[in-house]
C-alpha positions as CSV (number, residue, x, y, z in Angstrom):
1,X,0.0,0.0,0.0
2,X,2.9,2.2,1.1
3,X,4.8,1.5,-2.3
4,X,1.7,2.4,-4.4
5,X,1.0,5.5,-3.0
6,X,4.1,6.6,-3.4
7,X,4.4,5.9,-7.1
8,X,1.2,8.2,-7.2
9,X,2.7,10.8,-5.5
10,X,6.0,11.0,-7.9
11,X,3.5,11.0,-11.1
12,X,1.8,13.8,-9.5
13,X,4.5,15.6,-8.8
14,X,5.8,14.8,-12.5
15,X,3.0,15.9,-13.9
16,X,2.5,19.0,-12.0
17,X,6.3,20.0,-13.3
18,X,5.1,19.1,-16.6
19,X,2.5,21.8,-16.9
20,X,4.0,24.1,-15.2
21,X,7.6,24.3,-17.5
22,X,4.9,24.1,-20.5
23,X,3.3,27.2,-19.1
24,X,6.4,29.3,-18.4
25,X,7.7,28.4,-21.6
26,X,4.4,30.0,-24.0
27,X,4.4,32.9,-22.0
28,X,8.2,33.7,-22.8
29,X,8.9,33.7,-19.3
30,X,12.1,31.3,-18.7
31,X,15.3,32.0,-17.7
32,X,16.7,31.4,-21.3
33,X,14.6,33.8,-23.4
34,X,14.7,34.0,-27.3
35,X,11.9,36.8,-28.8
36,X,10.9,34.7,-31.8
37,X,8.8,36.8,-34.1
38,X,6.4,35.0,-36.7
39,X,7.1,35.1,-40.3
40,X,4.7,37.9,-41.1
41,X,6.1,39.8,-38.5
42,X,10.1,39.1,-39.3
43,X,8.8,40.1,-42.8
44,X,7.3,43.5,-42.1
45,X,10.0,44.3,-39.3
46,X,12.6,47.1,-40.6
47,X,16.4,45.6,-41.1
48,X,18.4,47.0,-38.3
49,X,22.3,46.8,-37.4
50,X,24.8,46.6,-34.7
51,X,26.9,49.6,-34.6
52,X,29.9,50.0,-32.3
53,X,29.1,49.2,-28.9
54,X,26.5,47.0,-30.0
55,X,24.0,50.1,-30.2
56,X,21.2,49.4,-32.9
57,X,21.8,51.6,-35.5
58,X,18.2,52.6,-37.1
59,X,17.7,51.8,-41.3
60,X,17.9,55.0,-43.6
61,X,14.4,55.7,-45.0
62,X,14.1,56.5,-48.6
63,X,13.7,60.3,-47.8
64,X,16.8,60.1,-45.9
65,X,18.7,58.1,-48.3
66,X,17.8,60.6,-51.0
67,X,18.9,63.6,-48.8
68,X,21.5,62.4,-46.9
69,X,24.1,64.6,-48.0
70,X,22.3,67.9,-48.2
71,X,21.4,67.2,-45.0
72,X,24.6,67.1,-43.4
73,X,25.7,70.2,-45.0
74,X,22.6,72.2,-44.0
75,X,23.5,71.1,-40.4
76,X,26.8,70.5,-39.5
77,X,28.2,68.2,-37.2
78,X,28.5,69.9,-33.4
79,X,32.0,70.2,-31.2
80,X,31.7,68.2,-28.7
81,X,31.2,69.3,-25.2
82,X,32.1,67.7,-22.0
83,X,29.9,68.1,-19.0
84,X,30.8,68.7,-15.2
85,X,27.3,70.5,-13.5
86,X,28.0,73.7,-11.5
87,X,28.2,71.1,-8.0
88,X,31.0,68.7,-9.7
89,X,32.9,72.5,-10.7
90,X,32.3,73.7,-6.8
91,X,33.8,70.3,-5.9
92,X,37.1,70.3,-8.4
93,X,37.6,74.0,-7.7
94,X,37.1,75.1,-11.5
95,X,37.6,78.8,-12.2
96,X,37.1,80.5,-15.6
97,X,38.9,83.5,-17.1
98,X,38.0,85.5,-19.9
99,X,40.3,85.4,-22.7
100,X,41.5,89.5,-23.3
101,X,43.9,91.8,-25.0
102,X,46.3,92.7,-22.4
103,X,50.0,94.5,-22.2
104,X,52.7,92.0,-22.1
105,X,55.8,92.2,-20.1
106,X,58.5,90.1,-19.7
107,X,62.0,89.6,-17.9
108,X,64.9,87.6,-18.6
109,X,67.0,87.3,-16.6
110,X,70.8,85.5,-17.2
111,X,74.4,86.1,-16.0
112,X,77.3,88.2,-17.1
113,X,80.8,89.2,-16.7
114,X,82.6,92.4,-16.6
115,X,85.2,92.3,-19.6
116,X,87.9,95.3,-21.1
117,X,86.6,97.7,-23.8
118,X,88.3,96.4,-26.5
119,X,88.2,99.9,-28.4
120,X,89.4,101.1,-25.5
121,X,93.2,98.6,-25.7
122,X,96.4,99.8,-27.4
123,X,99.2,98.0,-28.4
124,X,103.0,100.0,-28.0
125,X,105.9,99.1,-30.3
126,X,108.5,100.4,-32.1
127,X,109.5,100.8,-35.9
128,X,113.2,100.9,-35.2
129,X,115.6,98.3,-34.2
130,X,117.5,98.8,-31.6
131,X,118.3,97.9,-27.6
132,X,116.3,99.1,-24.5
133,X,118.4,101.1,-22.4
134,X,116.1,102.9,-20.1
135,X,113.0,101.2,-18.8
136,X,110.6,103.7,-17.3
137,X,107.9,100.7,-16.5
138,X,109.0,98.0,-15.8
139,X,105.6,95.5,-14.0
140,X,102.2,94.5,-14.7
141,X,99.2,95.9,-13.5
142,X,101.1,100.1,-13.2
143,X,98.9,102.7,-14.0
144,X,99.9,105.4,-16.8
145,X,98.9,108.7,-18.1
146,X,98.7,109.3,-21.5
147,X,102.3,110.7,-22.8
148,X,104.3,109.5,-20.2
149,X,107.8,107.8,-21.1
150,X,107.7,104.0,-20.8
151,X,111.2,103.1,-21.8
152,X,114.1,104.5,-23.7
153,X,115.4,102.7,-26.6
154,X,119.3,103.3,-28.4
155,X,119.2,102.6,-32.3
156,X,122.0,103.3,-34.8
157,X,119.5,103.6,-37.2
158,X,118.0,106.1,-35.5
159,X,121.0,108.5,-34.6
160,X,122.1,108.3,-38.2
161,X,118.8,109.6,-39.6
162,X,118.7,112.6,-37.2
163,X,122.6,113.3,-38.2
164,X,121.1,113.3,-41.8
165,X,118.8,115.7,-40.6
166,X,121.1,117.9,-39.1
167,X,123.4,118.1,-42.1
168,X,120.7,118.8,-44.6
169,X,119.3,121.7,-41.8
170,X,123.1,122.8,-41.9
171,X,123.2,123.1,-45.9
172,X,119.2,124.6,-46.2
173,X,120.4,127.6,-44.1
174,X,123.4,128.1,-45.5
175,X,121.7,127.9,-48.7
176,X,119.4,130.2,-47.6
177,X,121.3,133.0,-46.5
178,X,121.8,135.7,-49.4
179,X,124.9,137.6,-50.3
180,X,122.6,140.6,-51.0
181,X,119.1,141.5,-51.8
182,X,120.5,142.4,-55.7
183,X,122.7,139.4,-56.3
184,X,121.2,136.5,-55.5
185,X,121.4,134.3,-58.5
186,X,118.5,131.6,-60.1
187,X,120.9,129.2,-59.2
188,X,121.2,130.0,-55.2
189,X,117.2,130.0,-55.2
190,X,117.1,126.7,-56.7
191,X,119.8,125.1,-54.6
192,X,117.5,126.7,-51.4
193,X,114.5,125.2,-52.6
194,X,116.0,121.3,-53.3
195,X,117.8,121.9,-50.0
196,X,114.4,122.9,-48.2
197,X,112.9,120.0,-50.2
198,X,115.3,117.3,-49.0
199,X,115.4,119.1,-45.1
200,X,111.1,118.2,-44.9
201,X,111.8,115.0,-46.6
202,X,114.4,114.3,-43.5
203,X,112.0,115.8,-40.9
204,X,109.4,113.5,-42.5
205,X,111.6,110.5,-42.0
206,X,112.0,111.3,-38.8
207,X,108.5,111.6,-37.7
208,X,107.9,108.1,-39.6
209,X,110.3,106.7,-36.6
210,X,107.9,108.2,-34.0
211,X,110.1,111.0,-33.3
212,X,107.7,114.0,-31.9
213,X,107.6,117.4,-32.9
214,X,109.2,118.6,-29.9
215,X,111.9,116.1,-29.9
216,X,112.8,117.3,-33.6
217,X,112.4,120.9,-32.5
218,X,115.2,119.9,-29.6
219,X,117.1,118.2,-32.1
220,X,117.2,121.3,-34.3
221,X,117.8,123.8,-31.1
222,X,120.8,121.4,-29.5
223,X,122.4,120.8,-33.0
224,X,123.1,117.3,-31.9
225,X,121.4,113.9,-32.3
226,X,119.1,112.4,-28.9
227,X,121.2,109.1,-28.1
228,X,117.5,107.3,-27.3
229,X,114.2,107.5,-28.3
230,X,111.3,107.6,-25.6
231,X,108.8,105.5,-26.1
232,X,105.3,107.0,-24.9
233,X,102.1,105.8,-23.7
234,X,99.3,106.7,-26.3
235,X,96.2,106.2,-23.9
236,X,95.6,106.3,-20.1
237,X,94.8,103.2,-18.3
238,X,96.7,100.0,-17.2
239,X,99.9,97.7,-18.1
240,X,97.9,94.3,-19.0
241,X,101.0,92.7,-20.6
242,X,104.2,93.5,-20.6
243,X,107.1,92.6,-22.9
244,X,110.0,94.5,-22.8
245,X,113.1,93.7,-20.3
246,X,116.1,96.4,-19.8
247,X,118.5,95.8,-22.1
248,X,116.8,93.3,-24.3
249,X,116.7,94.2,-28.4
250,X,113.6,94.9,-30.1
251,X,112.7,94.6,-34.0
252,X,110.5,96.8,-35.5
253,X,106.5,96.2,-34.5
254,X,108.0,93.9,-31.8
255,X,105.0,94.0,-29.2
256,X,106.4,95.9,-25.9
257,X,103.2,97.0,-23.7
258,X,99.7,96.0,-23.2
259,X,97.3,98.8,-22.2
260,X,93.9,99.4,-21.4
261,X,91.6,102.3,-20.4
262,X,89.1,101.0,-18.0
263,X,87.3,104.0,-17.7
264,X,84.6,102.0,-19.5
265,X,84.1,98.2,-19.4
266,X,82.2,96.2,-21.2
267,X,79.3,93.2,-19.8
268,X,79.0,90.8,-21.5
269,X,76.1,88.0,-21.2
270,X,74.4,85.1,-22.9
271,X,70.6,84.9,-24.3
272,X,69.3,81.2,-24.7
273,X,68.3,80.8,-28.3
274,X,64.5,80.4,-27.8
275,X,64.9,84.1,-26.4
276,X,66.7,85.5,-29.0
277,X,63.8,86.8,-30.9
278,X,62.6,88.9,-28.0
279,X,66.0,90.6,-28.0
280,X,67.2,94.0,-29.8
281,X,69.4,96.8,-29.5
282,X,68.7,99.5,-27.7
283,X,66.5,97.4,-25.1
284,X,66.9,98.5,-21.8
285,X,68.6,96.6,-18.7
286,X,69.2,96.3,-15.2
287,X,72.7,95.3,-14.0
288,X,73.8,94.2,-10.4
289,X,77.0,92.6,-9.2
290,X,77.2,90.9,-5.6
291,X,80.7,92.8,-5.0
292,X,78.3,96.2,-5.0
293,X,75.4,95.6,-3.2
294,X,72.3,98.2,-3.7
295,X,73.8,100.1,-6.7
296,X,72.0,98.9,-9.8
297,X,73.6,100.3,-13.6
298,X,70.8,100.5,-16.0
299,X,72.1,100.2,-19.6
300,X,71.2,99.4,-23.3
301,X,72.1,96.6,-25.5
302,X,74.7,98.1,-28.1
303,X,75.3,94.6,-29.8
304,X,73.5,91.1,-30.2
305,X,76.2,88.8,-31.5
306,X,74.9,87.2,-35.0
307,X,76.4,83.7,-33.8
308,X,75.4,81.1,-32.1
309,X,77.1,78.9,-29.8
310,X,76.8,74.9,-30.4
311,X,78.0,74.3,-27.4
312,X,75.3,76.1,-25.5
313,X,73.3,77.5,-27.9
314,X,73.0,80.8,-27.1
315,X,74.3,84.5,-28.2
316,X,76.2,86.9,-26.6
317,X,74.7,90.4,-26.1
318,X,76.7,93.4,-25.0
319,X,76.5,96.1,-22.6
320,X,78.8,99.7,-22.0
321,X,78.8,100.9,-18.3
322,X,80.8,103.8,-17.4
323,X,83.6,102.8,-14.7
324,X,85.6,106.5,-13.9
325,X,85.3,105.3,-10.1
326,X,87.0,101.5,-11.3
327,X,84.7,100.1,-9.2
328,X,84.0,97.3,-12.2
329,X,87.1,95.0,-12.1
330,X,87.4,92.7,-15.2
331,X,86.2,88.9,-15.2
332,X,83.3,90.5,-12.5
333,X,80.7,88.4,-12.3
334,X,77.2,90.5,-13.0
335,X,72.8,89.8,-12.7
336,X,71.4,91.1,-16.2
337,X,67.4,91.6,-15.9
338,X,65.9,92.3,-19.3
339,X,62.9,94.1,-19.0
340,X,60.9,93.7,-22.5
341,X,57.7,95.6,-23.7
342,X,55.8,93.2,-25.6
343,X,53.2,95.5,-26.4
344,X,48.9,94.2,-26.2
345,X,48.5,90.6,-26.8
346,X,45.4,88.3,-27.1
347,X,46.2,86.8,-24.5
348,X,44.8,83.5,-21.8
349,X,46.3,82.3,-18.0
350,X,49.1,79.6,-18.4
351,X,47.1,77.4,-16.2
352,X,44.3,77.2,-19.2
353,X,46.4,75.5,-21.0
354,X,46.7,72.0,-21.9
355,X,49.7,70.3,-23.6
356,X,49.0,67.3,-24.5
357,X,52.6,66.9,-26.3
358,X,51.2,67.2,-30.4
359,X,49.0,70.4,-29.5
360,X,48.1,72.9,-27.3
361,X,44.1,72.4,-25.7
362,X,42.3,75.3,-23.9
363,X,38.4,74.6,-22.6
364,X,36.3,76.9,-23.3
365,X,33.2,77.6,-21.5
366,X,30.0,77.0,-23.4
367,X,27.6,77.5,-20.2
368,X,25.3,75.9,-18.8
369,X,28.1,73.4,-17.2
370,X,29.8,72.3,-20.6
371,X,33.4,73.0,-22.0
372,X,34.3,72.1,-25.4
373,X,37.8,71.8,-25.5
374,X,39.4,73.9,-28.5
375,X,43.0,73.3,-30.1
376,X,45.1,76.7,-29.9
377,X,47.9,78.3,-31.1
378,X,50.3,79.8,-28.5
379,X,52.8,82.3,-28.8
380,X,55.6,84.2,-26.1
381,X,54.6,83.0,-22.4
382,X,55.1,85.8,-19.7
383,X,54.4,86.9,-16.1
384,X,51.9,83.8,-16.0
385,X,49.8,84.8,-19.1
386,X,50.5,82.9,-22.7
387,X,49.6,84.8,-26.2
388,X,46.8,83.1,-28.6
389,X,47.7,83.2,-31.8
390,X,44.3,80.8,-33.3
391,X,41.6,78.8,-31.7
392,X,39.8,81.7,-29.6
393,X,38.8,85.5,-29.3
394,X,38.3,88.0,-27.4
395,X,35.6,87.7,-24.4
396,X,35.2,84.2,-24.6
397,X,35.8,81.8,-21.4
398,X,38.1,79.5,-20.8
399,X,39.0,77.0,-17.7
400,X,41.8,78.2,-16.1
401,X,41.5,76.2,-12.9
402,X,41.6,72.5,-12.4
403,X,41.7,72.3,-16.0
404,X,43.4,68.3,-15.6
405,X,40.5,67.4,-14.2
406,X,38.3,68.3,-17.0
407,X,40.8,66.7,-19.7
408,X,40.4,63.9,-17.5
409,X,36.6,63.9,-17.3
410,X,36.9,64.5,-21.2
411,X,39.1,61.7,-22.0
412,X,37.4,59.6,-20.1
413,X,33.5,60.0,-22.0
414,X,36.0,60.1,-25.3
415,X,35.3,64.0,-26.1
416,X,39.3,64.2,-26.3
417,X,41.3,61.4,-28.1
């Protein structure tokens, strides 16, 4: 009895299972769902497509097909936009600034050193041969006047041209000197005047070797030749190098003295080449050395050198200060700030922009919380602020606060690629 009933119960419970998977299944309601359409239906259903992402992409009609292209270019295609609502900006700290014209300033600022006017160095030698008998000064580093004697040199050469000199002085005069107002001959004139002739051509010589007018004038007074010539110093200013030894010999343009007026120096600095075309003569600058604190020499640039160091790749640029006190030594170290005038710019905070390595990205604020980010071109960047050459105007906004974020945001949603 026990085992019948219980073969009842399992058909029971095998037929209850039965009905119910049957009734589940016509109502579409399993776990495993297929929508199945009937043939009538699959045939009057529009074709549709997977496009990327799997979104159904909807079937061109034929008004659409037909129009398609004049459509497009009736309405074209809109930047896209990135949104963050004004909450999600409050949170990230975003801050927009209008892009404007503004006056542009900028300072470079580089190193210098203090270096010798070269206009300002002379060279002393001689254009006799001969022996130093006599030297006047005689270390590096002395101090000169302009004029002074700064050695004595004996030449044969010399001695022998002013006893030419002498003898043809001798003949002019005597040449010169008439019997008698009446009977001087044409022959005594001419003999004066070729004896006057060869007497400048021997004075001319003379001054050829350096010899001064008042050394020719004592020549002519004393009758006798000057055993030594004195060398003299043609500028004022320092002994940098010197040459000459008592007693040595010297052939002519043989180098004897070094000197160099340092009543104005020259500073000389480097510009980095990406600076170079911000820089022109005449541009003003302010010039400090640490061996002067609180005095500050303002000057101009007089030169930008038109080559360009590989090694460092940058120009030199010159400066002339005035030094009558000496208080700029040579091989001083010196601050050069370049204060440039860049005149009104279009112009956007640095912190607006984007780089994203290929191109330069600003966002600009279309309202309503979105930013459509905008490829721009940027020129000179100075005092925080970066010139727009393209991409925006005047009076628009652009992010120029937590402006990461918002790339961010927008690479994220694929705004940005």
């Amino acid at each position: 009895m026990n085992r019948k009933n219980s073969i009842l119960m399992v058909v029971l419970f095998l037929f209850i299972g039965a009905v119910l998977f049957v009734g589940l299944s016509g109502k579409g309601g399993g776990i495993f769902r297929k929508n199945v359409q009937a043939p009538s239906e699959q045939a009057a259903a529009p074709s549709e497509h997977l496009g990327h992402g799997g979104v159904p992409v909807p079937p061109q009609t034929a008004d659409s097909s037909l129009g398609g292209t004049e459509s497009g270019a009736a309405f074209p295609e809109e930047a896209q936009t990135v949104e963050i609502p004004e909450a999600g900006q409050r949170f990230i700290g975003v801050k927009t600034t209008a892009v404007a014209v503004k006056p542009l300033h900028r300072t470079i600022r580089t190193v210098g050193r203090v270096e010798y006017d070269e206009r300002r160095i002379a060279t002393v030698n001689t254009k006799i041969e001969g022996w130093i008998e006599n030297l006047r000064v005689d270390y590096t580093g002395r101090y000169v006047k302009k004029g002074e004697v700064l050695a004595e040199i004996y030449s044969p050469e010399l001695v022998a041209g002013q006893q030419e000199y002498l003898n043809i002085l001798k003949w002019s005069r005597q040449g010169a000197a008439p019997a008698g107002a009446e009977e001087a001959s044409a022959m005594n004139r001419m003999l004066a005047q070729d004896a006057e002739a060869m007497r400048q051509a021997a004075r001319q010589r003379l001054r050829f070797f350096d010899i001064s007018e008042a050394q020719i004038r004592k020549i002519e007074e004393s009758g006798s030749p000057l055993r030594t010539l004195a060398i003299f110093s043609p500028v004022s200013g320092y002994v940098v190098q010197k040459l000459a030894v008592q007693g040595m010999k010297v052939q002519p343009g043989e180098k004897l003295y070094d000197l160099v007026d340092t009543s104005t120096v020259w500073v000389v600095s480097d510009i980095y080449e990406h600076e170079l075309a911000l820089v022109r003569t005449g541009q003003k600058s302010e010039i400090t050395l640490d061996s002067l604190p609180g005095k500050v020499f303002v000057a101009a640039i007089e030169y930008v050198s038109p080559l360009l160091a590989g090694e460092t790749r940058t120009a030199k640029i010159r400066f002339s200060l005035d030094n009558q006190g000496g208080d700029l030594k040579p091989q001083m170290f010196a601050k050069v700030a370049l204060k440039l005038d860049l005149g009104s710019r279009l112009v956007v905070p640095e912190d607006a922009l984007i780089n994203t390595g290929a191109r330069q990205l600003v966002y600009v604020d279309k309202g309503d919380g979105y930013f459509e980010p905008r490829e721009v071109g940027v020129g000179v960047k100075a005092e925080g602020m970066a010139e727009i050459l393209s991409g925006v105007q005047a009076g628009e906004k652009v992010a120029s606060a937590a402006t990461f974020l918002i790339d961010s945001e927008a690479r994220l949603k694929g705004v940005v690629k």
